[in-house]
PyMOL Python script that loads the backbone (N, CA, C, O; Angstrom):
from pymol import cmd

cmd.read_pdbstr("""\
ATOM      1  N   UNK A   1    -200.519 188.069-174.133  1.00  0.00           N
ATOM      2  CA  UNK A   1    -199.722 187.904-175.326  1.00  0.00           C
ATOM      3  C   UNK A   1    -198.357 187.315-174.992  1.00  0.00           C
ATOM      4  O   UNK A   1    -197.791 186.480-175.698  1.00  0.00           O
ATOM      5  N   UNK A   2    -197.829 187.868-173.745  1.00  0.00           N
ATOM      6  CA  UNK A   2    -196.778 186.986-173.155  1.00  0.00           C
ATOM      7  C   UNK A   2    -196.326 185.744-173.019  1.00  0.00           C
ATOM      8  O   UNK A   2    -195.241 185.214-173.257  1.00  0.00           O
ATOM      9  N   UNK A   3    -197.763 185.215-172.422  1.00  0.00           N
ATOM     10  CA  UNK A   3    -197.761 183.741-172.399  1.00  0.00           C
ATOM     11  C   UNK A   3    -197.864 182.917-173.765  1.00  0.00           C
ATOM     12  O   UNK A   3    -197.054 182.043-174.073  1.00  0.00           O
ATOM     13  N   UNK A   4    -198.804 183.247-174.438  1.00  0.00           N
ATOM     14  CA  UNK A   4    -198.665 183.066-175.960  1.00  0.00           C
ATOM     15  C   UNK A   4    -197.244 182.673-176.628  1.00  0.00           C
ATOM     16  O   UNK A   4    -197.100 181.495-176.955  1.00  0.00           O
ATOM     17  N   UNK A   5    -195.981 183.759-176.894  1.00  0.00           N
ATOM     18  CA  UNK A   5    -195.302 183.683-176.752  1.00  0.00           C
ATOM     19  C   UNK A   5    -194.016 182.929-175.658  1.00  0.00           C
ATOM     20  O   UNK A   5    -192.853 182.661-175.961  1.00  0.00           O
ATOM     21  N   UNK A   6    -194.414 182.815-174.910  1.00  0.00           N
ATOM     22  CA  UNK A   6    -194.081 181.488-174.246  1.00  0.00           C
ATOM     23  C   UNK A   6    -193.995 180.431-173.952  1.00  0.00           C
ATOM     24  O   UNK A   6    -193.117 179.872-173.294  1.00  0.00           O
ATOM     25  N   UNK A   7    -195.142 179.938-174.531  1.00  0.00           N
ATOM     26  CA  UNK A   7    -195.153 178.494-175.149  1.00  0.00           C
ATOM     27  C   UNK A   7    -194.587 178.024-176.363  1.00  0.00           C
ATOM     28  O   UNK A   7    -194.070 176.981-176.762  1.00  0.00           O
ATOM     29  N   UNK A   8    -194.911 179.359-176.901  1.00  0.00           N
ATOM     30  CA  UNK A   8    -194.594 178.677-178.704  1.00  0.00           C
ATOM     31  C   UNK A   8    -192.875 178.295-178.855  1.00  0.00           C
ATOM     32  O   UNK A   8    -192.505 177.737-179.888  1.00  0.00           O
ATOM     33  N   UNK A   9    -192.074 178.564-177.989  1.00  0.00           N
ATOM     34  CA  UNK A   9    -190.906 177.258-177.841  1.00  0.00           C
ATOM     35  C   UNK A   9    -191.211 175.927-177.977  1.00  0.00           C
ATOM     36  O   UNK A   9    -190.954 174.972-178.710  1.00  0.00           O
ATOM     37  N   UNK A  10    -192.080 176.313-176.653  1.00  0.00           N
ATOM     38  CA  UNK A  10    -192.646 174.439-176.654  1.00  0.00           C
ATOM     39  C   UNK A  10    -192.990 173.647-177.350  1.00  0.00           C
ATOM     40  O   UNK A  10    -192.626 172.487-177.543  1.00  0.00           O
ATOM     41  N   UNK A  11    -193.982 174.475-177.912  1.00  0.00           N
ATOM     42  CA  UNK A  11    -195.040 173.745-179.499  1.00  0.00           C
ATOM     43  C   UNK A  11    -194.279 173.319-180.584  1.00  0.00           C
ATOM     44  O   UNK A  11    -194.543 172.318-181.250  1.00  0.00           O
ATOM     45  N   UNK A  12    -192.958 174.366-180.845  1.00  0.00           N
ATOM     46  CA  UNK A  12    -192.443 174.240-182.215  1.00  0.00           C
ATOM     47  C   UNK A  12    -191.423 173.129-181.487  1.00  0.00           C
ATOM     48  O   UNK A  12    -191.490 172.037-182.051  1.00  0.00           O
ATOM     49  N   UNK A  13    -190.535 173.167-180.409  1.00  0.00           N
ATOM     50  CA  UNK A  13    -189.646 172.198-180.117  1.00  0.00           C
ATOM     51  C   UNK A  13    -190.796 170.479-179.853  1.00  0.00           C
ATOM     52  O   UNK A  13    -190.478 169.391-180.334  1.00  0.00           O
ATOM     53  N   UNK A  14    -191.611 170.639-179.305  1.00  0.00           N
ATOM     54  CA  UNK A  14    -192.180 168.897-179.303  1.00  0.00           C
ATOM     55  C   UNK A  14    -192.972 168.833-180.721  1.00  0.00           C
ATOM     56  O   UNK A  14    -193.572 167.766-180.852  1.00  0.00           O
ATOM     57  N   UNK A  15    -193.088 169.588-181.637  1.00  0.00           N
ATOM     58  CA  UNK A  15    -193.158 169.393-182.741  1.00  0.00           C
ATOM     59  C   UNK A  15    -191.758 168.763-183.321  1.00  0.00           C
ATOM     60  O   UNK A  15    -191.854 167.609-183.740  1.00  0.00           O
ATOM     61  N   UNK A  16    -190.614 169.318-183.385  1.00  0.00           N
ATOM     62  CA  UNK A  16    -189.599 169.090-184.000  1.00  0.00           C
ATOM     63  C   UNK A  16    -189.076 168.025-183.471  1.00  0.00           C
ATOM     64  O   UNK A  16    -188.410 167.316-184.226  1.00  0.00           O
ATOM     65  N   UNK A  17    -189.189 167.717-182.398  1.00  0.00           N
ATOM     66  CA  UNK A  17    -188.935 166.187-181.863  1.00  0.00           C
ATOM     67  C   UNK A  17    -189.707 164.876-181.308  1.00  0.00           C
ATOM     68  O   UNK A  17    -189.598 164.099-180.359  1.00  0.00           O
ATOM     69  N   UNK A  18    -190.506 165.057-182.374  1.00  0.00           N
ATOM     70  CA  UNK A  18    -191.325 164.082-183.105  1.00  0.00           C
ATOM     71  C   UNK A  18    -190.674 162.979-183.154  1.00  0.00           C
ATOM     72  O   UNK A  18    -189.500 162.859-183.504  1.00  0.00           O
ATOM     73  N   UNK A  19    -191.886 161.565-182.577  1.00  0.00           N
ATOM     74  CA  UNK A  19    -191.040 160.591-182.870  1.00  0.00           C
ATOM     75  C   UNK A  19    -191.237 159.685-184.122  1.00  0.00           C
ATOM     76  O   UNK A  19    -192.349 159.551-184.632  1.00  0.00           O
ATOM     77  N   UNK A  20    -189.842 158.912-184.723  1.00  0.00           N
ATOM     78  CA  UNK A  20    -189.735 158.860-186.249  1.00  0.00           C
ATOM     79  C   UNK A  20    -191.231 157.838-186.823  1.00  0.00           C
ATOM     80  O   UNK A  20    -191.582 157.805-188.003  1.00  0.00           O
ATOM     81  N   UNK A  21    -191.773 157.255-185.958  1.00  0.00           N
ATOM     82  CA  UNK A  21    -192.594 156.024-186.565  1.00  0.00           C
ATOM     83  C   UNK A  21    -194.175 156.966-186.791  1.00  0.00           C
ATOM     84  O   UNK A  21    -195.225 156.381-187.060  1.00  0.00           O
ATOM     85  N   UNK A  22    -194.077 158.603-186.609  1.00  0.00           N
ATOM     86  CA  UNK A  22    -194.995 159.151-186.778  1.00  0.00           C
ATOM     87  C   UNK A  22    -194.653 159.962-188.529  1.00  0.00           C
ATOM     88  O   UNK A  22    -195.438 160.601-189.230  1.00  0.00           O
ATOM     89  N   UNK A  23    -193.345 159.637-188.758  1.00  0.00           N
ATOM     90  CA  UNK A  23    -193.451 160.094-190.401  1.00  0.00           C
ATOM     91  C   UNK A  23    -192.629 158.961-191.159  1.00  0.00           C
ATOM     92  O   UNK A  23    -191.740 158.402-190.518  1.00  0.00           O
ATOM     93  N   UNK A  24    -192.808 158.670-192.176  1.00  0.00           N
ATOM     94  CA  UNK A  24    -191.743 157.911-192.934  1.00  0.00           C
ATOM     95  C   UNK A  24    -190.651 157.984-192.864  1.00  0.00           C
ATOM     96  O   UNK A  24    -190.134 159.097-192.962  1.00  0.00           O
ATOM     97  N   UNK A  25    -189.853 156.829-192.665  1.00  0.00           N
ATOM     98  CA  UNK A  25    -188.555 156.285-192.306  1.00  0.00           C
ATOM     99  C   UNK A  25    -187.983 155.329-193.229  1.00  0.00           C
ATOM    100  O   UNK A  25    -188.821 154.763-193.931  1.00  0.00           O
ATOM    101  N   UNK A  26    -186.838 155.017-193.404  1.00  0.00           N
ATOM    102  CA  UNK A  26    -186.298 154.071-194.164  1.00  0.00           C
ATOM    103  C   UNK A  26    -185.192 153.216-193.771  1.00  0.00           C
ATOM    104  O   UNK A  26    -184.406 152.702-194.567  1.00  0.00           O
ATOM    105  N   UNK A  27    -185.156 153.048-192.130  1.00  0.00           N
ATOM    106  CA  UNK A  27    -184.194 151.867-191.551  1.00  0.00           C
ATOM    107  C   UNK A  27    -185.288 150.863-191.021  1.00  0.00           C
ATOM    108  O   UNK A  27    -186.325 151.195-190.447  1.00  0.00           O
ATOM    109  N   UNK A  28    -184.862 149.527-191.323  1.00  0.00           N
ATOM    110  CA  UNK A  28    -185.303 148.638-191.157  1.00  0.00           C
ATOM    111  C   UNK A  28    -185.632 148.410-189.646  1.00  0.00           C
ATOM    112  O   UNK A  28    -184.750 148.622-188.814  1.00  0.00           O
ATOM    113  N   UNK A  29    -187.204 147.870-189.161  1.00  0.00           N
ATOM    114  CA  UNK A  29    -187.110 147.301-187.904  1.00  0.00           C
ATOM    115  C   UNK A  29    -186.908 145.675-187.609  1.00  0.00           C
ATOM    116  O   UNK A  29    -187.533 144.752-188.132  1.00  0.00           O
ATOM    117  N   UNK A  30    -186.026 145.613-186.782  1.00  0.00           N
ATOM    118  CA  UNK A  30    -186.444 144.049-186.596  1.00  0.00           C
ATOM    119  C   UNK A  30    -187.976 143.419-185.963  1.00  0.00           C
ATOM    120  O   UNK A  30    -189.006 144.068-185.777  1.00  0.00           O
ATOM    121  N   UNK A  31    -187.800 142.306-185.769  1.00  0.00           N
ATOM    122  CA  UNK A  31    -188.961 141.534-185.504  1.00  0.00           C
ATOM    123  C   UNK A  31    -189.528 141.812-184.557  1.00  0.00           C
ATOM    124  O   UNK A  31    -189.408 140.605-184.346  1.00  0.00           O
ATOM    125  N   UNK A  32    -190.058 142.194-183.714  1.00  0.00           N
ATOM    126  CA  UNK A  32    -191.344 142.961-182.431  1.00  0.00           C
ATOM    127  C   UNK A  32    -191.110 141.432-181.425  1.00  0.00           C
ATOM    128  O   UNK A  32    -191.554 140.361-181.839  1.00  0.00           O
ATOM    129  N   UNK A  33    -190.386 141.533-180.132  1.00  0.00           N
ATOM    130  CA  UNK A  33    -190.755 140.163-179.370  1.00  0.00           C
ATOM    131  C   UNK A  33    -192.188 140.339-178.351  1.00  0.00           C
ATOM    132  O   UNK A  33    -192.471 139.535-177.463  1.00  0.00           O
ATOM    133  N   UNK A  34    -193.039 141.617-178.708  1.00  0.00           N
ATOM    134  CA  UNK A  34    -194.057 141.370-177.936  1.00  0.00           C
ATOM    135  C   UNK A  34    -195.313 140.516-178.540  1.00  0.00           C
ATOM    136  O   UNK A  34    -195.695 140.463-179.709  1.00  0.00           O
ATOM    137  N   UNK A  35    -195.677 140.065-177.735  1.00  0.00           N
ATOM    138  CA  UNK A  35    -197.119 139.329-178.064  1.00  0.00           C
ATOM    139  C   UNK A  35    -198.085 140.043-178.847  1.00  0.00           C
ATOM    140  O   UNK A  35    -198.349 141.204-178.534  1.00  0.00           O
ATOM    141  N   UNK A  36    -198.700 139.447-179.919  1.00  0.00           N
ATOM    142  CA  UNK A  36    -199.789 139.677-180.746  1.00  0.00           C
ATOM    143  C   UNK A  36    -200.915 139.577-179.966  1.00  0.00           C
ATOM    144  O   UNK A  36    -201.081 138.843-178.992  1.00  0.00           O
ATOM    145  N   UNK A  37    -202.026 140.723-180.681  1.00  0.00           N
ATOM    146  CA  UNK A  37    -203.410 140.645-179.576  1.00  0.00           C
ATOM    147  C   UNK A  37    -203.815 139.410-180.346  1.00  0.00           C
ATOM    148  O   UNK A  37    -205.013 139.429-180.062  1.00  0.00           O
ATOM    149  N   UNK A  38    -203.708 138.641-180.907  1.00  0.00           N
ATOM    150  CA  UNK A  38    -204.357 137.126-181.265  1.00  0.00           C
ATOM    151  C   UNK A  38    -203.626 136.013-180.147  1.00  0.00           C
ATOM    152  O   UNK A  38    -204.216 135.082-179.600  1.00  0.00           O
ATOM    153  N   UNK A  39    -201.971 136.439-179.952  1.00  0.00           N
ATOM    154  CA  UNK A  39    -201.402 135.726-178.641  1.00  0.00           C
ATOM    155  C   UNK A  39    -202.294 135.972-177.133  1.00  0.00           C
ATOM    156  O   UNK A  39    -202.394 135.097-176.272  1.00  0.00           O
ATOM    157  N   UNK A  40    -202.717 136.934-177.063  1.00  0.00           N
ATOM    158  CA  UNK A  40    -203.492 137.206-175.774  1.00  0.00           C
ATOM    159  C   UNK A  40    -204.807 136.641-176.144  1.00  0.00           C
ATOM    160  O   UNK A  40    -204.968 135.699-175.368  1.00  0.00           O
ATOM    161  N   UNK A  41    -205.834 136.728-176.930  1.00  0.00           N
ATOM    162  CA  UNK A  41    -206.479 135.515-176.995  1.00  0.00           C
ATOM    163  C   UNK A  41    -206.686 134.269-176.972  1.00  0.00           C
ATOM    164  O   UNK A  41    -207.679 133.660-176.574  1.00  0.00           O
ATOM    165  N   UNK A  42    -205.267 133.708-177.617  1.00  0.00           N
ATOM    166  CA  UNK A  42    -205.761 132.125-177.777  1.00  0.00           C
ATOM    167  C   UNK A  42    -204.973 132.323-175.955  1.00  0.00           C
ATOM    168  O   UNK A  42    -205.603 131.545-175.240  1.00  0.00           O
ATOM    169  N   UNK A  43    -204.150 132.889-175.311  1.00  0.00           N
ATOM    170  CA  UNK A  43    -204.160 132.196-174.144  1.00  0.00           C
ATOM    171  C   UNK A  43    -205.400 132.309-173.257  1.00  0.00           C
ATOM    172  O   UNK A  43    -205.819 131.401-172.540  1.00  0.00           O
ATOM    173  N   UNK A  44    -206.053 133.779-173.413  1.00  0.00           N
ATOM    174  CA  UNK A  44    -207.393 133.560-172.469  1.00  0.00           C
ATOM    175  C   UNK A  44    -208.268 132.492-173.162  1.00  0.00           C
ATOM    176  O   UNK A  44    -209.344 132.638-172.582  1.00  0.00           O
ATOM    177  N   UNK A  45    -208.397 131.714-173.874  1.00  0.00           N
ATOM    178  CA  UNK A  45    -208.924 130.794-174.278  1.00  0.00           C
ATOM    179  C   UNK A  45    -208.570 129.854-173.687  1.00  0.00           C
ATOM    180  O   UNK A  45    -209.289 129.476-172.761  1.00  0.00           O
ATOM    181  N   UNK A  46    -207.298 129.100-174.001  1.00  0.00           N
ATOM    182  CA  UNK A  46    -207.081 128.348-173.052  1.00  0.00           C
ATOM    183  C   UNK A  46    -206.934 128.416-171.644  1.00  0.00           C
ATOM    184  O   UNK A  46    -207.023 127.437-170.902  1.00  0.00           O
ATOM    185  N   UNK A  47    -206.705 129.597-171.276  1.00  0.00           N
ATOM    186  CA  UNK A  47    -206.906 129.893-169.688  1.00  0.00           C
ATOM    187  C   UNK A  47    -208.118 129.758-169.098  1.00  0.00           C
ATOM    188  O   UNK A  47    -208.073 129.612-167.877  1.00  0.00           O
ATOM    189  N   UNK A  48    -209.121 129.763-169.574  1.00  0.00           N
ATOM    190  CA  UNK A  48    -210.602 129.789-169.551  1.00  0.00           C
ATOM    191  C   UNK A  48    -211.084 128.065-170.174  1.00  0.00           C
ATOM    192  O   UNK A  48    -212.254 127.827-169.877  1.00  0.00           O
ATOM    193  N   UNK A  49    -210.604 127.261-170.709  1.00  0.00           N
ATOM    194  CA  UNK A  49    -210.809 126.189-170.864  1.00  0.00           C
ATOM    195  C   UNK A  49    -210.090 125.134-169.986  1.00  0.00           C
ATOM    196  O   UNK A  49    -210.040 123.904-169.965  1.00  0.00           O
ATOM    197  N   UNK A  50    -209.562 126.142-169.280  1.00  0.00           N
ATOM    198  CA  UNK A  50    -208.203 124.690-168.326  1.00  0.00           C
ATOM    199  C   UNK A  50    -209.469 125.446-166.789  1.00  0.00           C
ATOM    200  O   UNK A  50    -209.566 124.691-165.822  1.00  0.00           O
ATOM    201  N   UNK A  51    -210.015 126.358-166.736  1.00  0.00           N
ATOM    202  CA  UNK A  51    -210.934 126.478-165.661  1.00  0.00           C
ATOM    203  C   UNK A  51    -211.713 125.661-165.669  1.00  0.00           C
ATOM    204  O   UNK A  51    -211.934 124.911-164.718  1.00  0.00           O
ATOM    205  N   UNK A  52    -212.374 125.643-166.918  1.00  0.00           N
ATOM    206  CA  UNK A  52    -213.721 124.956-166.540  1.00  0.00           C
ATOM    207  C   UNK A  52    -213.355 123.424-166.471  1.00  0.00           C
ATOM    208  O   UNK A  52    -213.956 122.686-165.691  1.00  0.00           O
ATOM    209  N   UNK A  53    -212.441 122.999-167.234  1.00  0.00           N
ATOM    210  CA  UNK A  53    -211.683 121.187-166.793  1.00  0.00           C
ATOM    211  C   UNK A  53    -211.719 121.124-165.714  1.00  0.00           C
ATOM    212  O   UNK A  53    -212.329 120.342-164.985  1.00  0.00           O
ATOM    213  N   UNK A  54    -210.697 122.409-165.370  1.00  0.00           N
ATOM    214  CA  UNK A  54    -210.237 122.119-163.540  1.00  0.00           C
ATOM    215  C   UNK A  54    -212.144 121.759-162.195  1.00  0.00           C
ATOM    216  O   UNK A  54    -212.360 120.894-161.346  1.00  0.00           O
ATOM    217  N   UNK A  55    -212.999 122.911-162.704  1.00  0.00           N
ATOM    218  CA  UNK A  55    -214.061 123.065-162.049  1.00  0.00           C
ATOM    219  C   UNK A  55    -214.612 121.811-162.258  1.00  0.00           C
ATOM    220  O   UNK A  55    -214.636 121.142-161.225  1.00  0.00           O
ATOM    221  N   UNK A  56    -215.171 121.130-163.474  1.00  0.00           N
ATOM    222  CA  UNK A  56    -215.273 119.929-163.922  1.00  0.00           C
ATOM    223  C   UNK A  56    -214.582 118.896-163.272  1.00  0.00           C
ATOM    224  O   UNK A  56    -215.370 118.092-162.774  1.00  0.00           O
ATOM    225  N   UNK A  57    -213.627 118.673-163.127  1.00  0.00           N
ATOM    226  CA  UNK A  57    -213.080 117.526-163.018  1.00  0.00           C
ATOM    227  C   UNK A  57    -213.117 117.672-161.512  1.00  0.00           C
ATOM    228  O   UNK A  57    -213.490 116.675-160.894  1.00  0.00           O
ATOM    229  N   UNK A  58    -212.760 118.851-160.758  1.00  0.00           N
ATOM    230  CA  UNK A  58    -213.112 118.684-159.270  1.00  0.00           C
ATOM    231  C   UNK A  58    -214.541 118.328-158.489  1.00  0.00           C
ATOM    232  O   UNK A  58    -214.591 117.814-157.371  1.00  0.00           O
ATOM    233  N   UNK A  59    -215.535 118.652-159.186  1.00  0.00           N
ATOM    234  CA  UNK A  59    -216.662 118.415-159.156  1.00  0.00           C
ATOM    235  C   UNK A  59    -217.330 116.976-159.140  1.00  0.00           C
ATOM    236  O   UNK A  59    -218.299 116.580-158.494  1.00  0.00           O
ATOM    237  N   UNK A  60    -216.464 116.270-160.109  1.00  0.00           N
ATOM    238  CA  UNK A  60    -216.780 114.945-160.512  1.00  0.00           C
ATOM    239  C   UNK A  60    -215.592 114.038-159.868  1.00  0.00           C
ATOM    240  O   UNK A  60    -215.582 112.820-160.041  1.00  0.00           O
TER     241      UNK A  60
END
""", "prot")
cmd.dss("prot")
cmd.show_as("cartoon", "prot")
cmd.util.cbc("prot")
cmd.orient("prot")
């Protein structure tokens, strides 16, 4: 029962400091400079199309 009581600091404090994008907020974010998972596609696309040129064209 001790231990029980010994945690429940814990639980209720990383409850209470929660971070804000897990409840509604009302300050604006700016624009995100990380890459979109559609940015990581079209480059493995082209990363994968400049291979097979490269393999291609060394070949020939």
């Amino acid at each position: 029962m001790k231990t029980a009581f010994a945690f429940l600091p814990l639980i209720i404090a990383s409850a209470a400091s929660a971070h804000e994008s897990f409840a509604p907020h009302t300050h604006p974010h700016p624009i995100s400079m990380l890459p979109d998972v559609e940015t990581f596609g079209v480059a493995a696309l082209v990363l994968a199309l400049g291979v097979i040129a490269f393999t291609y064209l060394k070949r020939g």
